[in-house]
One Martini backbone bead per residue (centre of mass of N, CA, C, O) as a GRO file, in nm:
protein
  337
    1UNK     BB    1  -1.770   1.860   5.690
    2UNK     BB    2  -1.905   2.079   5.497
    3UNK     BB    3  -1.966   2.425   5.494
    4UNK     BB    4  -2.223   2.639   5.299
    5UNK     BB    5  -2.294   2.978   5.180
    6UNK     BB    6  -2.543   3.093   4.996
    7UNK     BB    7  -2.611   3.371   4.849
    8UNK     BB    8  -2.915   3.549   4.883
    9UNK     BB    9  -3.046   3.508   4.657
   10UNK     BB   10  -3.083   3.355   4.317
   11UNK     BB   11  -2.982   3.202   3.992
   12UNK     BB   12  -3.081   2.966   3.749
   13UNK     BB   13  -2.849   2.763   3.575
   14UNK     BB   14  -2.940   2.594   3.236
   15UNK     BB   15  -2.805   2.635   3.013
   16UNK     BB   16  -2.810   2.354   2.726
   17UNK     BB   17  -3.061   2.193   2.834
   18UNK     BB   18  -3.220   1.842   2.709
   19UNK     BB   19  -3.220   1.731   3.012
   20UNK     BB   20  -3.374   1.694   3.323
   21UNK     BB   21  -3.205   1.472   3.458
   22UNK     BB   22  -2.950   1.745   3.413
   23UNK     BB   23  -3.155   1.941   3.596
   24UNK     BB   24  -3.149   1.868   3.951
   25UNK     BB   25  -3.053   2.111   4.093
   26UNK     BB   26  -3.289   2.312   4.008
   27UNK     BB   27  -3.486   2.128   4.122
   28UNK     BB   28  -3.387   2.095   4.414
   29UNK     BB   29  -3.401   2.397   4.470
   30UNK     BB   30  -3.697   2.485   4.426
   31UNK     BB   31  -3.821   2.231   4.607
   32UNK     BB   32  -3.627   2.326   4.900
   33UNK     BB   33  -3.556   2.644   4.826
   34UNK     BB   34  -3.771   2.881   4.671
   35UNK     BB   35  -3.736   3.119   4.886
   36UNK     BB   36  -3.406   3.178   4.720
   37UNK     BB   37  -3.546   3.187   4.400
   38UNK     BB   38  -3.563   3.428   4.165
   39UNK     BB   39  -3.456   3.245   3.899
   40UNK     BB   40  -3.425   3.200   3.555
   41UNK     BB   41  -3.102   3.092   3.323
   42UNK     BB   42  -3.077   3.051   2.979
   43UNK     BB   43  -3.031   2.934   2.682
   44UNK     BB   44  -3.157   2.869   2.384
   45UNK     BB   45  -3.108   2.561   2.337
   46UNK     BB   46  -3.251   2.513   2.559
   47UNK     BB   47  -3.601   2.282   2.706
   48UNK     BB   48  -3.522   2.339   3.008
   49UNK     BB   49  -3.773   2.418   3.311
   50UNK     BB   50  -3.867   2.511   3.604
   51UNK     BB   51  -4.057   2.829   3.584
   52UNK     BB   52  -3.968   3.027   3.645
   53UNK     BB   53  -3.834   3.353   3.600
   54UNK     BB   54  -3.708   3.465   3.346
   55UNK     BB   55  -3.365   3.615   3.352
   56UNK     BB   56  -3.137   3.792   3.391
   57UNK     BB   57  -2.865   3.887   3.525
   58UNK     BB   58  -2.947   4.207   3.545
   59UNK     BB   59  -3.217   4.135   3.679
   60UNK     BB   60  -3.141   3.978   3.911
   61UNK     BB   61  -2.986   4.218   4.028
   62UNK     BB   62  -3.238   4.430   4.036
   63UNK     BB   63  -3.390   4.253   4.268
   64UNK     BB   64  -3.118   4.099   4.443
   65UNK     BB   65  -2.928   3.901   4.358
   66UNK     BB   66  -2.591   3.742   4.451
   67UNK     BB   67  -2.599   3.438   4.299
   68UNK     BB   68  -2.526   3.210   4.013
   69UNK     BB   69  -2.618   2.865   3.981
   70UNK     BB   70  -2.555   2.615   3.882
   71UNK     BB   71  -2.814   2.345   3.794
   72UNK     BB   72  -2.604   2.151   3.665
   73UNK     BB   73  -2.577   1.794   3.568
   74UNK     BB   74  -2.337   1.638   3.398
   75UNK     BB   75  -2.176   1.472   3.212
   76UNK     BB   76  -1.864   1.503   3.401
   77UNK     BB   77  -1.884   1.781   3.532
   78UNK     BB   78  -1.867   2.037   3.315
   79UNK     BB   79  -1.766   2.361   3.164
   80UNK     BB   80  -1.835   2.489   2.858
   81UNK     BB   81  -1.796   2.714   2.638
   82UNK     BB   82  -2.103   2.792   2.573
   83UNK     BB   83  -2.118   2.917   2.926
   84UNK     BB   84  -1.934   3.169   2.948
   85UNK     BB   85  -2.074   3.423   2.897
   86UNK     BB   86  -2.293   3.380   3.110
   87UNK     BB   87  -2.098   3.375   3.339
   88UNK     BB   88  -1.949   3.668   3.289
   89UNK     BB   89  -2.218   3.823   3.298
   90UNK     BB   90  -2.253   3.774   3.564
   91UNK     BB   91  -2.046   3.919   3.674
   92UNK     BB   92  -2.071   4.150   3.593
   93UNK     BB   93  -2.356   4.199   3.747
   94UNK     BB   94  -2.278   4.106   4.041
   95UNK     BB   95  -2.251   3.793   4.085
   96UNK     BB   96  -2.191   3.494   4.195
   97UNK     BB   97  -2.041   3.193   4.175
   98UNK     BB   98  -2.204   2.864   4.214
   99UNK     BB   99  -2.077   2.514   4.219
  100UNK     BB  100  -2.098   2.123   4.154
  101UNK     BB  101  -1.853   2.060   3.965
  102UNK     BB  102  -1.583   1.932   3.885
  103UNK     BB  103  -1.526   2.142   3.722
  104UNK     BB  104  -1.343   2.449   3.829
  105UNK     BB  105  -1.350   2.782   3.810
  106UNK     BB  106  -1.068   2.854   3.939
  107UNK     BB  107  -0.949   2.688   3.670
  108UNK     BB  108  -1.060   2.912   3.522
  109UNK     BB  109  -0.898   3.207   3.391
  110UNK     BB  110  -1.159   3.392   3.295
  111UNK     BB  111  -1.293   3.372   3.570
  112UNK     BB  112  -1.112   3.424   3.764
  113UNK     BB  113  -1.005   3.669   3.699
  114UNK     BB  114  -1.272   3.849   3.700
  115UNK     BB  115  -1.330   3.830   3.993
  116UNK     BB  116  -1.113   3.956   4.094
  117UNK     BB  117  -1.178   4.236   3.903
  118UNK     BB  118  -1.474   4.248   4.081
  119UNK     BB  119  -1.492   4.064   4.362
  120UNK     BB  120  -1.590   3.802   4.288
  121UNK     BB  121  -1.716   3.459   4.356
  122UNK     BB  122  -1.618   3.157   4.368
  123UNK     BB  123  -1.797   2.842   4.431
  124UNK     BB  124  -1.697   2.520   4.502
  125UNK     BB  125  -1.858   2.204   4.584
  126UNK     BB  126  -1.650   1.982   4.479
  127UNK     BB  127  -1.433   2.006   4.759
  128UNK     BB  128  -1.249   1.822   4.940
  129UNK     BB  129  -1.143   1.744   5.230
  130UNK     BB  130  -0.917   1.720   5.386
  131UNK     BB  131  -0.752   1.421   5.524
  132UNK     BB  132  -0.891   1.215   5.485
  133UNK     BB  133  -1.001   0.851   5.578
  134UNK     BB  134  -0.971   0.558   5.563
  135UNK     BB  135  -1.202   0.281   5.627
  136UNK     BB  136  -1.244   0.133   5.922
  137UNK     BB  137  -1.517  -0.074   5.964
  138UNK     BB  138  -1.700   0.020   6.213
  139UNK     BB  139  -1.918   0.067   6.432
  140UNK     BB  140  -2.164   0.297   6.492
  141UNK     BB  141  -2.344   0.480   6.674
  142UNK     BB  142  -2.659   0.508   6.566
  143UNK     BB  143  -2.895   0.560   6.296
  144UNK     BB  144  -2.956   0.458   5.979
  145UNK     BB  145  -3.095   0.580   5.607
  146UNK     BB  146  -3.048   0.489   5.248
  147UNK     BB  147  -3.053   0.575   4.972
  148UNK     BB  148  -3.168   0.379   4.645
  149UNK     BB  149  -3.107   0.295   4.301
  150UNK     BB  150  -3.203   0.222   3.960
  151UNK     BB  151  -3.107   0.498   3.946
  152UNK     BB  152  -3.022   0.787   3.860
  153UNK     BB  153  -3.215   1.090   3.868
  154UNK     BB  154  -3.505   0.992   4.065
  155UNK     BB  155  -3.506   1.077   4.412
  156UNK     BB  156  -3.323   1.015   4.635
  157UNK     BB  157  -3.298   1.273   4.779
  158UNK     BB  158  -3.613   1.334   4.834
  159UNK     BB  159  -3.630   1.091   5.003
  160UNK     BB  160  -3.461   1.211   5.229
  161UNK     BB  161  -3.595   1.436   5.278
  162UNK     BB  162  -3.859   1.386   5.322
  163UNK     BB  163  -3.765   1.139   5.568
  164UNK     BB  164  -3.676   1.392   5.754
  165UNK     BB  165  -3.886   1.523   5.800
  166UNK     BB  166  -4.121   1.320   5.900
  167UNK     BB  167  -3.932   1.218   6.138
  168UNK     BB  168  -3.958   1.459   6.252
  169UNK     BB  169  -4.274   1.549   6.287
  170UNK     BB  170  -4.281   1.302   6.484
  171UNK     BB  171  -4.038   1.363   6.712
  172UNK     BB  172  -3.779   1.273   6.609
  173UNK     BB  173  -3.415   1.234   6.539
  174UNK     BB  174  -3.329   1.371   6.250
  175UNK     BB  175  -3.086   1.377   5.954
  176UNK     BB  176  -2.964   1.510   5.681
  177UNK     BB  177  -2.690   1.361   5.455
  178UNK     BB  178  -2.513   1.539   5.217
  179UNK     BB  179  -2.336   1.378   4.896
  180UNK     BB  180  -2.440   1.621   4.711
  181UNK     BB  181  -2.450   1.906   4.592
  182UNK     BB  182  -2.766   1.985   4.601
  183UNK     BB  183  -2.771   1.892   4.933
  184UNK     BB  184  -2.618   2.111   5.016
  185UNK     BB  185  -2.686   2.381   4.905
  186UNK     BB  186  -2.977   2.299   5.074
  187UNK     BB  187  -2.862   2.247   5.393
  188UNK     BB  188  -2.543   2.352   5.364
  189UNK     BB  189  -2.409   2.070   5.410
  190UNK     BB  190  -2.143   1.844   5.322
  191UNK     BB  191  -2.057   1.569   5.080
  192UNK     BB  192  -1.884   1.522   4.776
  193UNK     BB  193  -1.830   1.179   4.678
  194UNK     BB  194  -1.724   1.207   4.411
  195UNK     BB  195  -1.483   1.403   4.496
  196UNK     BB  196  -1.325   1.142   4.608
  197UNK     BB  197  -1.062   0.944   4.649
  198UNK     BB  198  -1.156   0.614   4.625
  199UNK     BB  199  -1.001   0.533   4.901
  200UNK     BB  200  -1.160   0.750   5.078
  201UNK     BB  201  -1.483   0.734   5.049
  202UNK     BB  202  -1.570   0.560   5.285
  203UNK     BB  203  -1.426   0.755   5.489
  204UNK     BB  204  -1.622   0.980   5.456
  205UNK     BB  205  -1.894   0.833   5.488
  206UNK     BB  206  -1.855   0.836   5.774
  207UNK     BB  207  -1.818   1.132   5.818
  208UNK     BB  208  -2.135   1.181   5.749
  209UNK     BB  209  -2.234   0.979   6.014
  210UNK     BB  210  -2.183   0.998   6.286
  211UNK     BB  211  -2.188   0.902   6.550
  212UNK     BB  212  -2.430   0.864   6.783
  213UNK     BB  213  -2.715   0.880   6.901
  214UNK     BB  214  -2.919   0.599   6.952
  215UNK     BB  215  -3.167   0.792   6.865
  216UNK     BB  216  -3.084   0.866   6.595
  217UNK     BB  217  -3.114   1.013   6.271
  218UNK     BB  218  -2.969   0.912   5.945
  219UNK     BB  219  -3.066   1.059   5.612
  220UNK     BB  220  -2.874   0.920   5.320
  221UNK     BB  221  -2.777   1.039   5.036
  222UNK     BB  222  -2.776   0.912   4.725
  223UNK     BB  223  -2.553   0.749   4.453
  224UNK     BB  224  -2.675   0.621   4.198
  225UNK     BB  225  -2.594   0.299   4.096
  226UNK     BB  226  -2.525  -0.039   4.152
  227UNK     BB  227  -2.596  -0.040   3.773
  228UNK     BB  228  -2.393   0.155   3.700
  229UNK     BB  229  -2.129   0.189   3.514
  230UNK     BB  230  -2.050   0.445   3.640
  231UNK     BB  231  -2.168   0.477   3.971
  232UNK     BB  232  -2.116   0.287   4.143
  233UNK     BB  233  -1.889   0.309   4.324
  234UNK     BB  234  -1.991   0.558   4.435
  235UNK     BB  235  -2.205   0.357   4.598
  236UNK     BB  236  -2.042   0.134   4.766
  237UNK     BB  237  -1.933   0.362   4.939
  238UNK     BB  238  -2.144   0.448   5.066
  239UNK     BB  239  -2.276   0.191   5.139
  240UNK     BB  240  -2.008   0.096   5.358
  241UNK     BB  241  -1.990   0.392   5.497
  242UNK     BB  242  -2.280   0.392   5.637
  243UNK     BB  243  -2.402   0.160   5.757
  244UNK     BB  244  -2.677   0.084   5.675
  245UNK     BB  245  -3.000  -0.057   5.847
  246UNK     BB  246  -3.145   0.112   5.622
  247UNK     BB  247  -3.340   0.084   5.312
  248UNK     BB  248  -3.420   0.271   5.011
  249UNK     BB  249  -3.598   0.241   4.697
  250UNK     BB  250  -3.559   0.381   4.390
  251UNK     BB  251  -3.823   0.463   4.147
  252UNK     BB  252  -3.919   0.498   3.780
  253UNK     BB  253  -4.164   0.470   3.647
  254UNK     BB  254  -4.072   0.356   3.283
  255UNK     BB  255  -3.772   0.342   3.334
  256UNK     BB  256  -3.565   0.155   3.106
  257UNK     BB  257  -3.290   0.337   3.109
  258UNK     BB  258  -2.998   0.422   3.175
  259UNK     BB  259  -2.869   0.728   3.234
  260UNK     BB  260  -2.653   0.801   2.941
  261UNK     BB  261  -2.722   0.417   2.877
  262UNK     BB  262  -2.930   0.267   2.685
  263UNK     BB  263  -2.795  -0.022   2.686
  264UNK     BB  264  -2.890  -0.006   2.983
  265UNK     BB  265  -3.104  -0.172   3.177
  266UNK     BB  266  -3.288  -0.164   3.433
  267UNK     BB  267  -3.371  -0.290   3.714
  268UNK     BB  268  -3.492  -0.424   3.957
  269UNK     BB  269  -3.626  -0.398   4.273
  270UNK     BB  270  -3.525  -0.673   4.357
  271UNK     BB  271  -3.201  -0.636   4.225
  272UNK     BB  272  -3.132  -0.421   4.419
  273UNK     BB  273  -3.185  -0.558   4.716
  274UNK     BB  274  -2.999  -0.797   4.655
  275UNK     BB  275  -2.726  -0.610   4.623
  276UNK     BB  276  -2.783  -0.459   4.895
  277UNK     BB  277  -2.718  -0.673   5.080
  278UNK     BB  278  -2.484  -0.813   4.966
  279UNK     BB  279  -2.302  -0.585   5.012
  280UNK     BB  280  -2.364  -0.448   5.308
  281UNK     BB  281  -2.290  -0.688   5.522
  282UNK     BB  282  -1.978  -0.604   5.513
  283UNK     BB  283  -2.067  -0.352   5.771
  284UNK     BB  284  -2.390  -0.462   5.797
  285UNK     BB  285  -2.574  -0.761   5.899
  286UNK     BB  286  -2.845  -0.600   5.926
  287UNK     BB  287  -2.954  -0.507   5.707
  288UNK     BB  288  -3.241  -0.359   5.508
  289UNK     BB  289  -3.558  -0.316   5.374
  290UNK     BB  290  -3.813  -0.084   5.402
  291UNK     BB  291  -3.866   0.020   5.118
  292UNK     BB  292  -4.050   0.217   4.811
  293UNK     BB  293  -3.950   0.494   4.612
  294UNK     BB  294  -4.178   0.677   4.404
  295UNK     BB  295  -4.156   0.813   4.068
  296UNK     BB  296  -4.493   0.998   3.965
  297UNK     BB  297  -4.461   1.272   3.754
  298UNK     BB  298  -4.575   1.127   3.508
  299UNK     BB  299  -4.829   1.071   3.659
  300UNK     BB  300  -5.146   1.004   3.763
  301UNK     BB  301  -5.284   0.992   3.993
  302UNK     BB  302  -5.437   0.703   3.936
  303UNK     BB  303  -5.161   0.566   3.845
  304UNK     BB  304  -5.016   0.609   4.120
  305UNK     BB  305  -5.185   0.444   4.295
  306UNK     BB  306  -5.148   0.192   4.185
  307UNK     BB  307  -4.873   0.134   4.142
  308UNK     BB  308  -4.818   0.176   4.476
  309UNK     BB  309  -5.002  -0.091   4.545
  310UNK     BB  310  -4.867  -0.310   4.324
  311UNK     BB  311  -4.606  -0.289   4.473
  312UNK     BB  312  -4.658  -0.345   4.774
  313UNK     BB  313  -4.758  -0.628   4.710
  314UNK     BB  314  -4.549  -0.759   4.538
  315UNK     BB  315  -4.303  -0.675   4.757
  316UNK     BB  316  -4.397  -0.645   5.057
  317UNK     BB  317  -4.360  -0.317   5.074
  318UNK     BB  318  -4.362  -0.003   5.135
  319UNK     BB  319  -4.519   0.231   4.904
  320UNK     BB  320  -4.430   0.560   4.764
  321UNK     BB  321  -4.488   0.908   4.706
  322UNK     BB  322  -4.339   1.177   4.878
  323UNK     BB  323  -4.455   1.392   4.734
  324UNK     BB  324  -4.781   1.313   4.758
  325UNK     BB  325  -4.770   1.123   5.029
  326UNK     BB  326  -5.005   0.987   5.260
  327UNK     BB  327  -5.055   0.720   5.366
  328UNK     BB  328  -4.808   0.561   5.203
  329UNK     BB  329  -4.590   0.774   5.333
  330UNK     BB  330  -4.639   0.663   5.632
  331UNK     BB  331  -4.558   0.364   5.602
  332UNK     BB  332  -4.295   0.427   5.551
  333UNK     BB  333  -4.230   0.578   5.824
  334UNK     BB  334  -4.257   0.344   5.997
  335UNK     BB  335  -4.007   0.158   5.882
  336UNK     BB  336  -3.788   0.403   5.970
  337UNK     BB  337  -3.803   0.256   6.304
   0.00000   0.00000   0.00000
């Protein structure tokens, strides 16, 4: 894994998102880690916003901000020409600019340029490690549980930090284990997944939680969705390398279309449980769905308790969302050791 310091407090920049979906860093940020964010800056085009104090990077540095980190996970991984102006703006300010974009800043000559000629640092965090190894496919010691979802930026993340926190809590050994950028950023080390050649993806995996104490508890960041058109592949080889004993299935009740694919509608958290298994068993025969975790962000306290109630019923396992808490959210920590 790499490890990564992000200099702090930050500013979150929104670009010009109107899609909340698509600024799941920014917010996966705000929520586990809001006491390095000093504020958010947007471009005008902007309707989705994280709630923090709107900043210019010249306030954000006159507060303290050490850094700009892009919140924006849009598809393709893209650094448009339209953000240019404000990443330069913030380098004048005297912040660093950190990403986790396909596209690279270092590879970008005006920003390249600039930070040389300012001295500021351009950070991308979706470079993998050299040297990754094809992975082995051997049993490794220690236990796993991944997250999977019925689709992507809808809660796999926060249900893995929630599990994770969760499990340490009541007194296990047990670690949060980032594949993707935002829980880097939030952990501080990880690998981003998606940015490993193909070949290399599930042995990435593999390094991503090693061996370990029999009785360790390694809690994996999912990515994607085996339902995904554009996202399964890595979704596959994340399940392959980690070979999770347990996984939980994640959904946001309401949500019908793959997001950013709207002619593809979401599958039934019963049709990922069972592509899970059948797909998982091939690096672990024992695989099993420990639970389900419902993102009701949407929903009224009571509508949430409701759903929440008539799914664990429906489908026979603890189901909850994370973020609430609750019992529902204890009796999901049960299953998953």
């Amino acid at each position: 894994m790499l490890t990564h310091a992000l200099p702090s407090p930050y500013l979150l920049f929104l670009g010009d998102t109107t899609v909340s979906g698509f600024a799941k860093t920014a917010f996966g940020l705000r929520d586990w880690a809001g006491d390095r964010c000093i504020g958010e800056f947007a471009l005008p085009a902007a309707t989705v916003s994280t709630g923090l104090a709107r900043l210019t990077p010249q306030e954000a540095a006159a507060r303290g901000a050490k850094a700009m980190v892009i919140g924006v996970a849009n598809q393709g991984g893209i650094i448009p020409d339209s953000w240019m102006p404000a990443l330069l703006d913030a380098l004048q300010a005297g912040l660093d600019l950190f990403a986790g974009m396909h596209a690279r800043m270092a590879d970008i000559p005006a920003l390249r340029d600039t930070a040389a000629r300012l001295g500021r640092g351009l950070h991308d965090l979706r470079t993998p490690p050299a040297g990754l190894p094809i992975a082995s496919g051997h049993k490794r010691s220690g236990r796993r549980i991944l997250t999977v979802g019925t689709d992507c930026a809808l809660g796999k993340k926060y249900t893995a930090l929630a599990i994770a926190r969760g499990l340490s809590a009541r007194g296990l050994d047990a670690s949060f284990r980032a594949s993707g950028q935002t829980g880097i950023m939030i952990a501080g080390e990880g690998l981003a997944l998606d940015a490993v050649v193909a070949d290399f993806a599930a042995g990435a995996a593999e390094l991503l939680s090693p061996a370990a104490a029999p009785d360790h508890i390694d809690v994996i960041e999912g990515q994607g969705s085996l339902f995904h058109p554009a996202y399964a592949p890595v979704s596959l080889a994340l399940l392959l390398g980690s070979q999770p004993d347990l996984f939980v299935v994640c959904h946001e009740p309401g949500r019908t279309a793959i997001l950013g694919h709207a002619h593809y509608p979401v599958p039934s958290i019963s049709e990922v449980i069972e592509q899970t298994v059948m797909a998982g068993k091939l690096t672990n025969p024992a695989i099993r769905c420990a639970g389900i975790s419902l993102n009701t962000g949407a929903l009224s306290e009571a509508e949430a308790a409701r759903v929440i109630a008539e799914t664990a019923q429906g489908m026979g396992l603890p189901a909850a969302d994370p973020m609430r808490g609750g019992q529902a959210f204890e009796q999901l920590l049960d299953a998953c050791y």
